[in-house]
C-alpha positions as CSV (number, residue, x, y, z in Angstrom):
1,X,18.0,11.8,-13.5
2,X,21.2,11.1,-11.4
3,X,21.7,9.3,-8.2
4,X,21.8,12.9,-6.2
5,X,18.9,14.0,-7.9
6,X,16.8,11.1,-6.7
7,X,17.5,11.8,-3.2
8,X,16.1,15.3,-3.2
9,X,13.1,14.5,-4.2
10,X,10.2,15.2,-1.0
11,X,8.0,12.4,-0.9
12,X,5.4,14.9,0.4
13,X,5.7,15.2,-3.8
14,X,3.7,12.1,-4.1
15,X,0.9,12.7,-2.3
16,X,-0.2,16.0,-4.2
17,X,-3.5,15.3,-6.7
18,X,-4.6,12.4,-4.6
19,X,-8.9,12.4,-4.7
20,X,-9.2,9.5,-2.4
21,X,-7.2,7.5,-0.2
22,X,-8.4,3.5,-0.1
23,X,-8.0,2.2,3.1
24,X,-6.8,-1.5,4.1
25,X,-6.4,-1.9,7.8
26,X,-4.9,-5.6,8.0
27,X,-6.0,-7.8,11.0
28,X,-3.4,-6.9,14.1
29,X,-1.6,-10.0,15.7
30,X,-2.9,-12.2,18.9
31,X,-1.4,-10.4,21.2
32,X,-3.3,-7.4,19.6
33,X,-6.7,-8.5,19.1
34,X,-6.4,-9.8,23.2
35,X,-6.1,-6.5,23.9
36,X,-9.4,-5.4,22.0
37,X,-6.9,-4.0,19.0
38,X,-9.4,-4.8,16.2
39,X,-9.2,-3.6,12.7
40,X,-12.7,-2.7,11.9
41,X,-11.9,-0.1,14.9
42,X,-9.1,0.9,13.5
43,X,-10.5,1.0,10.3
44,X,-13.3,3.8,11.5
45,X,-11.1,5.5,14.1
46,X,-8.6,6.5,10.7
47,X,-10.9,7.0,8.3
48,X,-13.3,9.8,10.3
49,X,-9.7,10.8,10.8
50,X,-9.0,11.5,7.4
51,X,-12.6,12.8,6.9
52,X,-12.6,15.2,9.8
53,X,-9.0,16.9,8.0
54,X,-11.3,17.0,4.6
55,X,-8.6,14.4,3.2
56,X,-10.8,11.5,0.7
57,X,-10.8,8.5,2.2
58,X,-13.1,5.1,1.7
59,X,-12.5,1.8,2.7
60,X,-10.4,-0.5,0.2
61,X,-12.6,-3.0,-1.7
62,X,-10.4,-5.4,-3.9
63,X,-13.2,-5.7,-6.5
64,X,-12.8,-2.0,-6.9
65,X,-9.6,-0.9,-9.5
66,X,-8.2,2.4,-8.1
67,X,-7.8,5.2,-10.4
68,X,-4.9,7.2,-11.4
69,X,-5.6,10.0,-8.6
70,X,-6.2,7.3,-6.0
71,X,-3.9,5.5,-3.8
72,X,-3.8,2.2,-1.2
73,X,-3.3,3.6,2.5
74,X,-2.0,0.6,4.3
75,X,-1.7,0.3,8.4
76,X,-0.2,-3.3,9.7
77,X,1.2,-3.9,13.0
78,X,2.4,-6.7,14.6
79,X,4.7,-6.9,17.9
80,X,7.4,-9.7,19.6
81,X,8.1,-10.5,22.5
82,X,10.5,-8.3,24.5
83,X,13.7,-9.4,26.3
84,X,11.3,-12.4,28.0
85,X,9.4,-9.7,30.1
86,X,5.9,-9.7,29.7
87,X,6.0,-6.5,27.6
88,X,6.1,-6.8,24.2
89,X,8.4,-5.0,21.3
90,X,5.7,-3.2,18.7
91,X,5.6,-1.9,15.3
92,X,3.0,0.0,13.5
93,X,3.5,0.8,9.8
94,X,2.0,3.3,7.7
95,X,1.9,3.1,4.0
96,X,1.3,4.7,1.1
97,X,1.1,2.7,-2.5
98,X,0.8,4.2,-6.1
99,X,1.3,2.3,-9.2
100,X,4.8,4.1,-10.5
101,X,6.4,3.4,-14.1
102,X,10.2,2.9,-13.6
103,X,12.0,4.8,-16.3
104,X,13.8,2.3,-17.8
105,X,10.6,0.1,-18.8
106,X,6.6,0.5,-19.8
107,X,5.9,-2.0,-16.6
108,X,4.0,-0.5,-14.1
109,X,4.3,-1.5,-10.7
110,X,2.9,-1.3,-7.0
111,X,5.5,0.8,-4.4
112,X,5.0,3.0,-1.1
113,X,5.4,6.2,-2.1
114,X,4.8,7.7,1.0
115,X,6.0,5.8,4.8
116,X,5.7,6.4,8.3
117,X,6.4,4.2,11.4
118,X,6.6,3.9,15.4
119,X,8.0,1.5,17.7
120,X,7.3,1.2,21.1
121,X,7.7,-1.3,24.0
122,X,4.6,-1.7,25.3
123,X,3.4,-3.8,29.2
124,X,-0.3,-6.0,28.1
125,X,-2.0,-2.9,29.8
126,X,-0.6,-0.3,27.1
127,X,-0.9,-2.5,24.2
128,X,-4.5,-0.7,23.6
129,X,-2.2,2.4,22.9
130,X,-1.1,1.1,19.5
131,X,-4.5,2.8,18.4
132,X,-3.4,6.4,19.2
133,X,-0.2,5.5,17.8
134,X,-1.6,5.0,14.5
135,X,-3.8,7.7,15.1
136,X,-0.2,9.8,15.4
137,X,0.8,8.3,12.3
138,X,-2.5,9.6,10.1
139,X,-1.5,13.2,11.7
140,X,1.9,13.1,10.3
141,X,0.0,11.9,6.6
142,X,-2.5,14.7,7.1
143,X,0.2,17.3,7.5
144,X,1.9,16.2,4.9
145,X,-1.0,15.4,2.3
146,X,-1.8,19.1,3.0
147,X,1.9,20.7,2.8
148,X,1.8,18.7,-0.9
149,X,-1.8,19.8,-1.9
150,X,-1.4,23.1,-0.8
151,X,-2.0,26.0,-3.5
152,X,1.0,27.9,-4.6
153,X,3.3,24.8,-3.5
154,X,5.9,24.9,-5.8
């Protein structure tokens, strides 16, 4: 496969035959959790998200191996402070690993697949937001994970 071959490829691609998404909401920052930005919240809020589209999802469990048609669903945010106001810069990422096989070796390996993220400048009042935000983010994985799963999708 060349170079310009690569870059067609939809990454919508990788999420069709997924069975069940694993979960790991990692714990937001300080500034975050002050807010009441937890990530058991999170954590439910996302997954009766993914439920309520009909898209599997569970909790990750590290003593559980995931299986070929499974993937890790990772949400992490974190924020800075912005331009020495008291609002703060934020970033919410959403990511999608699969173990791939590179073709140039047997090895396989852990890599995001599928990414989505937002940034927003947020005053301490708004940081409570982020959680819609990521909510956001799960709508954009839902309309994918549904474009790619779709029958007669070529």
């Amino acid at each position: 496969m060349g170079f310009s071959q690569a870059i067609e490829v939809d990454v919508r691609d990788s999420l069709r035959g997924l069975s069940l998404l694993k979960l790991m909401v990692r714990e937001p920052d300080p500034f975050l959790r002050g807010a009441g930005v937890e990530a058991a919240g999170l954590e439910a809020d996302l997954l009766a998200r993914l439920e309520e589209a009909g898209i599997g999802a569970a909790a990750f469990d590290r003593t559980e191996p995931l299986q070929a048609d499974q993937a890790l669903l990772v949400l992490d945010m974190e924020t800075a402070p912005h331009r020495g106001s008291d609002h703060r810069a934020c970033i919410i990422r959403l990511r999608i690993y699969q173990a791939v096989v590179l073709p140039r070796g047997p090895a396989q390996i852990w890599a995001d697949t599928w990414a989505r993220d937002a940034f927003a400048v947020l005053g301490p009042a708004e940081l409570a937001s982020v959680r819609s935000k990521a909510g956001r983010l799960v709508d954009l994985l839902i309309r994918d994970f549904w474009t790619a799963n779709t029958s007669g999708r070529a």
